[in-house]
BADOTI-163469 format. One line per 2 residues: number of its first residue (from 1); for each residue x, y, z of N, C-alpha, C. Coordinates in Angstrom, 1 decimal. Last residue first. Layout:
<sites>
NUM> X Y Z X Y Z X Y Z  ...
</sites>
This chain:
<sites>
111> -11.9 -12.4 18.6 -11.1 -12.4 17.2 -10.5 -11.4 17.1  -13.7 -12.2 20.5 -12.7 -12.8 20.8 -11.3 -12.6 19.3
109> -16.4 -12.1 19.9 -15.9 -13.2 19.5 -14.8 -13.7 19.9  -16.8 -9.4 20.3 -17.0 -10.5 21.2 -16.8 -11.5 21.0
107> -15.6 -9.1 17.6 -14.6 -8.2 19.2 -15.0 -9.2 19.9  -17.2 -9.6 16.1 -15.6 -10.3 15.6 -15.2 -10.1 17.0
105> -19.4 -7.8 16.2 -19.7 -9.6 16.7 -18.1 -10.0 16.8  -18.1 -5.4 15.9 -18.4 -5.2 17.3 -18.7 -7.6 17.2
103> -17.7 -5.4 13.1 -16.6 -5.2 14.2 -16.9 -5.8 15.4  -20.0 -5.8 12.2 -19.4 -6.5 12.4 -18.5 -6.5 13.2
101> -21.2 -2.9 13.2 -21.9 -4.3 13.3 -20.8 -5.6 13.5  -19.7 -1.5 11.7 -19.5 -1.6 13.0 -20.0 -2.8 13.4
99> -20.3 -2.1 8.7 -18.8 -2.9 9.3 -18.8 -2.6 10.9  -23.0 -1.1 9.0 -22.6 -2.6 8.8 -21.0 -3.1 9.1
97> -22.3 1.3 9.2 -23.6 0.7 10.2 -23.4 -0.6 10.1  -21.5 2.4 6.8 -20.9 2.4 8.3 -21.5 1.4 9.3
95> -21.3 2.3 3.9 -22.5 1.5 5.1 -21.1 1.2 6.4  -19.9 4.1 2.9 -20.8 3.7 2.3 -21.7 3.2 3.3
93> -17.4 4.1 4.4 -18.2 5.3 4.3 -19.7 5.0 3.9  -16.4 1.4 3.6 -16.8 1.6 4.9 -17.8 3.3 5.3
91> -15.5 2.0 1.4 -16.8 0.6 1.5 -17.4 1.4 2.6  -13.1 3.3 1.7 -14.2 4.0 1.1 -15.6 2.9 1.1
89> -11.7 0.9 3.3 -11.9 1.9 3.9 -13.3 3.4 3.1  -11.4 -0.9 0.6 -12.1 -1.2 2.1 -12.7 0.2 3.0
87> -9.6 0.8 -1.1 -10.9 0.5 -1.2 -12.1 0.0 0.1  -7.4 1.1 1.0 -8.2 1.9 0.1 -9.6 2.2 0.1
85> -6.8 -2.2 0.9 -7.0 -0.9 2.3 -8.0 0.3 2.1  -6.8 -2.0 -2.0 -7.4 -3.2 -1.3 -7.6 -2.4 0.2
83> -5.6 -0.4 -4.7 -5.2 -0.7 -3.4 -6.5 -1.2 -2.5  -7.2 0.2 -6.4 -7.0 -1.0 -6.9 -6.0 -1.1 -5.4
81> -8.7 2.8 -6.8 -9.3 1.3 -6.1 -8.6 0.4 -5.7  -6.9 4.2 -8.8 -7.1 4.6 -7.4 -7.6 3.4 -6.2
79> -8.0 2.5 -11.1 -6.2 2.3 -10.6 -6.3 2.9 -9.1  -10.5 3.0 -11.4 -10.0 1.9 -11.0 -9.1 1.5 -10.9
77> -10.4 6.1 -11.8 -11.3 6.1 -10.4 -10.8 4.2 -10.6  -9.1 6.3 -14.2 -8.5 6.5 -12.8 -8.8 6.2 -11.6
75> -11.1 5.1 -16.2 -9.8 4.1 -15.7 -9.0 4.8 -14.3  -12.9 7.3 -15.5 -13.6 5.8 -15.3 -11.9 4.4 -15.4
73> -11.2 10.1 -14.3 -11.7 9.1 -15.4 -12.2 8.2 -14.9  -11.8 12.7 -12.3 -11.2 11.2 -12.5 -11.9 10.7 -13.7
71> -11.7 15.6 -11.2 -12.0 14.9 -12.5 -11.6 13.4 -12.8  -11.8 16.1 -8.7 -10.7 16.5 -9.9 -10.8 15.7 -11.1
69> -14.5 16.3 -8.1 -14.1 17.0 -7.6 -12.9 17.5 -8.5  -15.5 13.9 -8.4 -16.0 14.6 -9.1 -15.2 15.8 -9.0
67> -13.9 12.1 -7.1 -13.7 11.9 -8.2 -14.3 13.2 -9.0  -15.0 13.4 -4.9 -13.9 13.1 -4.7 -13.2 13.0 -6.5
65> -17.7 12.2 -4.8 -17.1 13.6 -4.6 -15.8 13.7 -4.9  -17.3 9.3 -4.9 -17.8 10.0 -5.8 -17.6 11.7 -6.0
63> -16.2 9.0 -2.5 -15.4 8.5 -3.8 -16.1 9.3 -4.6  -18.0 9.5 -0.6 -16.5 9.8 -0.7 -15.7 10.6 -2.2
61> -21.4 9.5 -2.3 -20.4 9.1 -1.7 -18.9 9.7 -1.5  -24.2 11.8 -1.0 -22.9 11.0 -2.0 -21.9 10.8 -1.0
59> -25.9 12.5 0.3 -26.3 11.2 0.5 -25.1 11.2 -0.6  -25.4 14.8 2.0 -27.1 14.8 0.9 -26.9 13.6 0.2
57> -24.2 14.9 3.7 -25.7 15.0 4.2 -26.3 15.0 3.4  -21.6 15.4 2.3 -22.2 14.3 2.7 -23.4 14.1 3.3
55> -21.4 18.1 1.5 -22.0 17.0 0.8 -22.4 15.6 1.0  -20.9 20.5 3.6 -21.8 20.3 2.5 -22.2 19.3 1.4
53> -18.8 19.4 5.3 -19.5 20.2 5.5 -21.1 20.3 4.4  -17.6 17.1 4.2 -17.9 17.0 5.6 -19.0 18.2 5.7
51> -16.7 18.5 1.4 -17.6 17.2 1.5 -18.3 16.9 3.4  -14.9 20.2 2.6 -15.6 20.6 2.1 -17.0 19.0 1.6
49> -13.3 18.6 4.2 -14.3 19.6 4.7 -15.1 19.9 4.2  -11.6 17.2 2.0 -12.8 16.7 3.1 -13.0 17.5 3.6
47> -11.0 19.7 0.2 -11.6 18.6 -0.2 -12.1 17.9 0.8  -9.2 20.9 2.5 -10.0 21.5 2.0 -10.9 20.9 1.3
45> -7.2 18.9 2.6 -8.1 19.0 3.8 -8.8 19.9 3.2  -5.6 19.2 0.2 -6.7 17.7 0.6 -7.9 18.1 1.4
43> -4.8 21.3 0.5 -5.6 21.6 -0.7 -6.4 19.9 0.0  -3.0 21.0 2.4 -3.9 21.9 2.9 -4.9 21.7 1.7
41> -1.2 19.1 1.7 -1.7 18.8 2.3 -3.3 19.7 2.6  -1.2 19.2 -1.8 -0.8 19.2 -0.6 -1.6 19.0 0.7
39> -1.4 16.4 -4.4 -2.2 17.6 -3.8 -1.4 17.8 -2.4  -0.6 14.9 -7.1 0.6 15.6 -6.0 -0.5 16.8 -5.5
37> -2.1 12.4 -9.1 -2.0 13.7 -8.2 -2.0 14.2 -7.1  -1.9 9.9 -9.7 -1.1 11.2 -9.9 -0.9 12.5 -10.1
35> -3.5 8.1 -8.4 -3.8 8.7 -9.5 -2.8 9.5 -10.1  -2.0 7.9 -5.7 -2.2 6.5 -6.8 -2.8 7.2 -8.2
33> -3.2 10.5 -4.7 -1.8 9.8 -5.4 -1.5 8.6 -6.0  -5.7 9.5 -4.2 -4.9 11.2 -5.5 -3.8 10.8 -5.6
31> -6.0 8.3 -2.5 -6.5 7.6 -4.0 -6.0 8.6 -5.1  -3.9 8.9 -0.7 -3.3 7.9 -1.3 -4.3 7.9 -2.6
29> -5.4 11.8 0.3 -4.3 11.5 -0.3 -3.4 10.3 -1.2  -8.0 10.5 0.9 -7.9 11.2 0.1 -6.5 11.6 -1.1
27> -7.1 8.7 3.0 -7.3 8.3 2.1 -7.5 9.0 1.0  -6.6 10.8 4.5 -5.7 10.1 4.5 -5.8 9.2 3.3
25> -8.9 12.2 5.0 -7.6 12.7 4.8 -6.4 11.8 4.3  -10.2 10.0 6.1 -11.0 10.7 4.9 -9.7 11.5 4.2
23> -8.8 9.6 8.9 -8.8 9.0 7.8 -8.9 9.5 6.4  -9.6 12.6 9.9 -8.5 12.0 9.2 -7.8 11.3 9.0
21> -12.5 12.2 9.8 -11.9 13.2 8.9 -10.5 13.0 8.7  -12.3 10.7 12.1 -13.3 10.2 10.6 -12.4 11.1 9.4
19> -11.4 11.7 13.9 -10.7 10.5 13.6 -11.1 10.1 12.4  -13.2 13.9 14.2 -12.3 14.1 14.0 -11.5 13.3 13.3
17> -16.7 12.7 12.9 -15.9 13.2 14.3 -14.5 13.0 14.0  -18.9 15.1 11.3 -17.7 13.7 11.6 -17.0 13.9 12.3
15> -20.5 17.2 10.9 -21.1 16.0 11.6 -20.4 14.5 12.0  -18.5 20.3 12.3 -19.5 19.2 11.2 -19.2 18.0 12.2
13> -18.3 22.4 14.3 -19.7 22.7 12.9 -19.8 21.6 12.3  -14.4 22.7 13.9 -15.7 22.4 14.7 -17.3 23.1 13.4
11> -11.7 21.0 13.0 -12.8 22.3 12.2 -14.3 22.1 13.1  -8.4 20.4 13.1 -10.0 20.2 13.5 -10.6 21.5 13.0
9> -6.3 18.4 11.4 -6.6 19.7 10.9 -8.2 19.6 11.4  -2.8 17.0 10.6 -3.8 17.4 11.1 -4.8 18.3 11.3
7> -0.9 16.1 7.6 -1.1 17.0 8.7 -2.7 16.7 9.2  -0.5 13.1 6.2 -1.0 13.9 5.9 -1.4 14.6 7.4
5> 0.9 11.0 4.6 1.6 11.2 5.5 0.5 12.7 5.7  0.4 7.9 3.0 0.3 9.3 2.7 0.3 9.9 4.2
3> 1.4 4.4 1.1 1.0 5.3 2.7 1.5 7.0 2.4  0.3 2.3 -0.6 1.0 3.3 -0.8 0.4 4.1 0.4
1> 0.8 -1.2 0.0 0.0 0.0 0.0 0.9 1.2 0.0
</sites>
């Protein structure tokens, strides 16, 4: 996996709680960089806020904003995927409610 190294950055007023944002940050950077693009750090966190603030409440996804945002192709948005951590981690925006779920049976399980 390609690992992104990306500053910290709280913004009180939205609906994700810090640790959300940076992942979101974090991931933001590896699927722009696996694409090849060199965004800084402050231009990323500007990209999740700005999705934290105004578009996630109206029901798009990560990835979707995200792609929409610098234009990804239909081959970029699947070389950005193609890291397996990545990917997992943008699933997880999708249906939060379900990987906790599981988390939480695998924990009592002992696993």
């Amino acid at each position: 996996m390609i690992s992104a190294v990306v500053r910290s950055s709280t913004s009180p007023g939205i609906s994700i709680p810090g640790s959300e944002i940076e992942k979101l940050k974090t991931a933001a950077a590896t699927l722009l960089h696996n694409c090849g693009f060199e965004y800084g750090p402050n231009k990323i966190a500007r990209l999740v806020l700005t999705f934290a603030h105004r578009v996630e409440r109206n029901g798009f996804s990560f990835i979707d904003f995200l792609a929409n945002s610098v234009r990804l192709s239909a081959e970029d948005r699947r070389r950005a995927l193609a890291d397996p951590e990545l990917a997992e981690l943008l699933k997880y925006w999708e249906d939060p409610t379900g990987f906790d779920a599981v988390r939480n049976v695998t924990r009592e399980r002992g696993h």
